[in-house]
BALOBA-1460 file (C-alpha; in Angstrom, 3 decimals):
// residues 156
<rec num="1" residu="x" x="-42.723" y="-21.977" z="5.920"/>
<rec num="2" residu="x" x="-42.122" y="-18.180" z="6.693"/>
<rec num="3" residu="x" x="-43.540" y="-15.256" z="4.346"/>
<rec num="4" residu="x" x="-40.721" y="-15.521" z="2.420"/>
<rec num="5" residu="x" x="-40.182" y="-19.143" z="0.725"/>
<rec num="6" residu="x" x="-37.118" y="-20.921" z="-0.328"/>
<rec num="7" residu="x" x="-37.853" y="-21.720" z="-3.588"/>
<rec num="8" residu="x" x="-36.103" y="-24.304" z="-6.026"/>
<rec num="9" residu="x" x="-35.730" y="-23.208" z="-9.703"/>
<rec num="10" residu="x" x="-34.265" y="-25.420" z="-12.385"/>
<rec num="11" residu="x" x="-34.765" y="-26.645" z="-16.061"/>
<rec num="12" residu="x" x="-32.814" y="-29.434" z="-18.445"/>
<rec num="13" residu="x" x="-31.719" y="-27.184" z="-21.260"/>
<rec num="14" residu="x" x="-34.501" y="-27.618" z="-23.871"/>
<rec num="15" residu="x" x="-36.798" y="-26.081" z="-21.180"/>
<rec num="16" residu="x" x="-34.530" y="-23.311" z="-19.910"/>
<rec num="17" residu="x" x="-36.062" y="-20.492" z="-22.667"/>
<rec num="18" residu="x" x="-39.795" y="-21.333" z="-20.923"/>
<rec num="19" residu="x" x="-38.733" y="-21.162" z="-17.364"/>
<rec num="20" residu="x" x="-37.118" y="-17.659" z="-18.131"/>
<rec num="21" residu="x" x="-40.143" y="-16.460" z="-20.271"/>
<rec num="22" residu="x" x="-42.138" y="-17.680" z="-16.396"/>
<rec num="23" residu="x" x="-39.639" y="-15.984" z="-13.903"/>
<rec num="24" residu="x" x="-39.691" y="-13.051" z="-16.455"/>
<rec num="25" residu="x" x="-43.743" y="-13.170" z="-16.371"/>
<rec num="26" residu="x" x="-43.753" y="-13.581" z="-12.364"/>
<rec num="27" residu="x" x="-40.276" y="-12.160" z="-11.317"/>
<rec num="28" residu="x" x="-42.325" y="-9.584" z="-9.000"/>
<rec num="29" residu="x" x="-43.583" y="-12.507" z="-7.127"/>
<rec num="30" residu="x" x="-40.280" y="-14.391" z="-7.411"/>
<rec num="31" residu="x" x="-38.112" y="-11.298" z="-5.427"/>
<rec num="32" residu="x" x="-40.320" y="-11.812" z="-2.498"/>
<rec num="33" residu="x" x="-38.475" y="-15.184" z="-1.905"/>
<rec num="34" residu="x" x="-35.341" y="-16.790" z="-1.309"/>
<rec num="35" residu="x" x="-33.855" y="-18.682" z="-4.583"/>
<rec num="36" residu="x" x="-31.651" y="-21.761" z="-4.932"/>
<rec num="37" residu="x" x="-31.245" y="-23.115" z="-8.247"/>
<rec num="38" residu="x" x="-28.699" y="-25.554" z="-10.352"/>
<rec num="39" residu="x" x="-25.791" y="-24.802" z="-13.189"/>
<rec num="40" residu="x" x="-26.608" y="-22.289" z="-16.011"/>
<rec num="41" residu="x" x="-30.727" y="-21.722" z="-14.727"/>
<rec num="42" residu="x" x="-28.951" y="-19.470" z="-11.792"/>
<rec num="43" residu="x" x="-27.201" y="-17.894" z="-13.960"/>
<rec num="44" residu="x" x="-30.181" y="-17.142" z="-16.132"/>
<rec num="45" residu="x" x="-32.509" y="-16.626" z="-13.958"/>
<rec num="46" residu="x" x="-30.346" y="-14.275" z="-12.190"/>
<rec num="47" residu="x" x="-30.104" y="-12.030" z="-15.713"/>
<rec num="48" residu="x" x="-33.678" y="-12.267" z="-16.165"/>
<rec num="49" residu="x" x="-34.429" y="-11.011" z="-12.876"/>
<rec num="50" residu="x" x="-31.754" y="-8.098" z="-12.982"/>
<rec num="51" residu="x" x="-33.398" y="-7.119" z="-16.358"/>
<rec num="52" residu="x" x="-36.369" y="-6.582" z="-14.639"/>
<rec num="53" residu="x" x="-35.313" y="-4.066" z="-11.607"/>
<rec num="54" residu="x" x="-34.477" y="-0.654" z="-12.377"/>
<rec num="55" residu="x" x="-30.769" y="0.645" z="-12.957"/>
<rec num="56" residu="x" x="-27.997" y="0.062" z="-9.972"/>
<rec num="57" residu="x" x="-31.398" y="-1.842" z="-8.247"/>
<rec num="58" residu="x" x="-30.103" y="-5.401" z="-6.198"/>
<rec num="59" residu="x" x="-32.222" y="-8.137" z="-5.892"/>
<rec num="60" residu="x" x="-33.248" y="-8.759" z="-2.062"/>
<rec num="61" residu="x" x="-31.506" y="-12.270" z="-1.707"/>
<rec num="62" residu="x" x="-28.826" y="-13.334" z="-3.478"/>
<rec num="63" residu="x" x="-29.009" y="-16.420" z="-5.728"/>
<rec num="64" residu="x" x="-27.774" y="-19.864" z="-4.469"/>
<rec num="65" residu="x" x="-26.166" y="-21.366" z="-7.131"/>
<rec num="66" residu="x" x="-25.827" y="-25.317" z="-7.154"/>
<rec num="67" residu="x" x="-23.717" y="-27.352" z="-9.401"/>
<rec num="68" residu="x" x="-25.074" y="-28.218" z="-12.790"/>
<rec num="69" residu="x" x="-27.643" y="-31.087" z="-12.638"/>
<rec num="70" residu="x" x="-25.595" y="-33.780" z="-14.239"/>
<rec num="71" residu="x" x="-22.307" y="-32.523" z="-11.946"/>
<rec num="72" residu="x" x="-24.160" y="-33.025" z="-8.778"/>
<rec num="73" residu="x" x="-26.309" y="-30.074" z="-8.366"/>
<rec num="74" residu="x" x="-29.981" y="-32.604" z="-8.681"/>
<rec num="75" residu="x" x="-28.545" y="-34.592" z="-5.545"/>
<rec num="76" residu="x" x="-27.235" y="-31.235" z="-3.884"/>
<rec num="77" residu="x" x="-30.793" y="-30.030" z="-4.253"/>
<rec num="78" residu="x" x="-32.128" y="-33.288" z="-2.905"/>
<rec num="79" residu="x" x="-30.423" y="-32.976" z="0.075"/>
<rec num="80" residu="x" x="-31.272" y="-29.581" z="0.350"/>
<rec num="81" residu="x" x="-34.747" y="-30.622" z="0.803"/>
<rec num="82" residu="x" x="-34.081" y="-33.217" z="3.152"/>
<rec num="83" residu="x" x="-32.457" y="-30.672" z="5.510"/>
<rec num="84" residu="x" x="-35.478" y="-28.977" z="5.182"/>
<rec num="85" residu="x" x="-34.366" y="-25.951" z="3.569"/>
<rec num="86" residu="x" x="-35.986" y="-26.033" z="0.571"/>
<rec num="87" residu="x" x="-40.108" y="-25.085" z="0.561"/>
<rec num="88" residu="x" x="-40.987" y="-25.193" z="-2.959"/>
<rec num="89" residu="x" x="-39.576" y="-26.897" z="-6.053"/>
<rec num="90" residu="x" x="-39.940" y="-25.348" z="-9.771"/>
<rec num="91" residu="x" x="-38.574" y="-28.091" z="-12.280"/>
<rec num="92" residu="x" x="-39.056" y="-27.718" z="-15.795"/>
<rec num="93" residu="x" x="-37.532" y="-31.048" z="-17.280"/>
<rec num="94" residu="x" x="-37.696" y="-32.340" z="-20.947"/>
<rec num="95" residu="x" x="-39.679" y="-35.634" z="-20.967"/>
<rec num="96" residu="x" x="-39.191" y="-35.960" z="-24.482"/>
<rec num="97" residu="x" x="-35.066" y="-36.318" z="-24.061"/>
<rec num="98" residu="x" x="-33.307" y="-38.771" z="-22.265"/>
<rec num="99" residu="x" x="-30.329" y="-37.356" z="-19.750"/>
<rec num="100" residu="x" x="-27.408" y="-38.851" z="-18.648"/>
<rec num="101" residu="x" x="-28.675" y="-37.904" z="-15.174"/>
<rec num="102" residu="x" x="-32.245" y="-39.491" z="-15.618"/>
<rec num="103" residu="x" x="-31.935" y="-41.272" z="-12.120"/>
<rec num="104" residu="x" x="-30.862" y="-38.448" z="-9.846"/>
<rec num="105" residu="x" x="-34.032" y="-36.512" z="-11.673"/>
<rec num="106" residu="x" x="-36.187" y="-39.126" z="-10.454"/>
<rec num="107" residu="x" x="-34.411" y="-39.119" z="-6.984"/>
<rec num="108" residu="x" x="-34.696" y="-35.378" z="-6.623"/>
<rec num="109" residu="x" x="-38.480" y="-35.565" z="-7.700"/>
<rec num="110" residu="x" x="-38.917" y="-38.585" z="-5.033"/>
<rec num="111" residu="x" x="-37.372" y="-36.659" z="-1.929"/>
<rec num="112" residu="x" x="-39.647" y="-33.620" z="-2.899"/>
<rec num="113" residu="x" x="-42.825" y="-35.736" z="-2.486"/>
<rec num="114" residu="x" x="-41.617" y="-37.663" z="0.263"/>
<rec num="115" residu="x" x="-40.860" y="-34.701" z="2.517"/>
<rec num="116" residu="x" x="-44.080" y="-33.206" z="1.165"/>
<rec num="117" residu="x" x="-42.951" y="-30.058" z="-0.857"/>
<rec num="118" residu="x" x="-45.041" y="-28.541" z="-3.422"/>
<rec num="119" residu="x" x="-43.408" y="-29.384" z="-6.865"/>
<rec num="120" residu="x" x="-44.201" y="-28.048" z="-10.170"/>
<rec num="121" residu="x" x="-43.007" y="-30.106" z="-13.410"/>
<rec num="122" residu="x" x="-44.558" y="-27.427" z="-15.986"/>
<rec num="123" residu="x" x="-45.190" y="-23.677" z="-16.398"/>
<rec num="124" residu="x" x="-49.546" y="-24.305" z="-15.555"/>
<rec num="125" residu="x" x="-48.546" y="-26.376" z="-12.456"/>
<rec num="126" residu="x" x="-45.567" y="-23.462" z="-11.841"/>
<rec num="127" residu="x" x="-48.278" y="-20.995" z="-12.338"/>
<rec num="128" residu="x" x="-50.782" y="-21.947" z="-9.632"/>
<rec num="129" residu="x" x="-48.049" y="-22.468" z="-7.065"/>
<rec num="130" residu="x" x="-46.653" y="-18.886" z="-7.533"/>
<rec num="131" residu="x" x="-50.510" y="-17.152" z="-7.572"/>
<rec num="132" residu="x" x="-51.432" y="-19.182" z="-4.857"/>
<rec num="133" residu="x" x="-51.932" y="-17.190" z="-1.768"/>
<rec num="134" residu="x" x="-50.166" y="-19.524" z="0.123"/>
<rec num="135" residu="x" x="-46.911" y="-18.023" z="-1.174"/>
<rec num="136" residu="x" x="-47.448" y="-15.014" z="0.864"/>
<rec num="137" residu="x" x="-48.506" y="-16.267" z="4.080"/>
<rec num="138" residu="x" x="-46.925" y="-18.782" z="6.156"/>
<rec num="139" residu="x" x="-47.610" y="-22.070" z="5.668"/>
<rec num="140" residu="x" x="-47.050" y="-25.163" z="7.824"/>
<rec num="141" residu="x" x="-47.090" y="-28.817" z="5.489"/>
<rec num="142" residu="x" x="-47.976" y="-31.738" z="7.471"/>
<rec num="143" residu="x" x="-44.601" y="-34.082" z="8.323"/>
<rec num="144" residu="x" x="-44.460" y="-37.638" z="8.042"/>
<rec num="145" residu="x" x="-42.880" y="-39.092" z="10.964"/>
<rec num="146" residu="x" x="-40.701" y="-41.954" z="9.713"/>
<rec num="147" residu="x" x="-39.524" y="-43.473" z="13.083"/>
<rec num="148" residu="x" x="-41.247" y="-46.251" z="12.410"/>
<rec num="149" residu="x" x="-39.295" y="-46.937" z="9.072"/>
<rec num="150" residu="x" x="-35.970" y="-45.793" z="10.462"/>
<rec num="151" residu="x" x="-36.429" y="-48.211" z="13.814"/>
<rec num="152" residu="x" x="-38.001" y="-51.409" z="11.957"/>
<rec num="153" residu="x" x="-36.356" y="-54.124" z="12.330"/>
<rec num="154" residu="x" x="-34.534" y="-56.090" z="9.487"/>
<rec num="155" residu="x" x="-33.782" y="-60.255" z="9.461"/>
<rec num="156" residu="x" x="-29.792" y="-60.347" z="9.233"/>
């Protein structure tokens, strides 16, 4: 990971109001970075930040924007991470509400521990990621080989 991180931001809707009230609490830390996120949270997230910077000011990367989360945009994050472009993952999702995407939230959480990227769930978690000092140094995360698992061989 370079100085600058690629950083992950999204949130089901009945989270969305807390993950802007934390971008708008951090968003000097957040500019440092590169930002991908999915559906309406760019969108947001991209007002909250703008809010923030003085008049005719531009924010220092532009804003990835993914399809929303139950279009597509969870798996197009997933494989985002697998690529390995993707450092950190900020995901603010409602366990109290069921989604009709439910399963490519749990495969986007499983390919963010399995290629070992730092994932917060909630705004405490989201908190010590962002203050860490890791976020503004670089920063290289251990790799699993999985040769092994990609070369074993299976009974036909």
């Amino acid at each position: 990971m370079n100085l600058s991180k690629r950083i992950a931001l999204v949130a089901h809707d009945n989270c969305k109001k807390d993950l802007m009230e934390w971008t708008a609490w951090n968003w000097e830390a957040i500019l440092e970075h590169k930002l991908t996120c999915t559906g309406t949270t760019g969108r947001l997230v991209e007002e909250t930040l703008l809010s923030k910077l003085s008049d005719g000011a531009r924010l220092q990367y532009p804003i990835v924007k993914l399809k929303s989360g139950p279009f597509g945009g969870d798996q197009q994050l997933g494989a985002l991470i697998s690529q390995g472009k993707v450092d950190v993952v900020i995901f603010f999702w409602d366990p109290m509400q069921p989604h009709p995407h439910d399963v490519d939230v749990k495969a986007l959480l499983r390919i963010a521990v399995l290629y070992n990227i730092p994932t917060a769930c909630n705004r405490s978690t989201a908190d010590f990621i962002i203050s860490s000092p890791l976020m503004k140094a670089p920063y290289t995360p251990i790799e699993r080989d999985f040769t092994e698992y990609a070369e074993r061989g299976l009974p036909l």
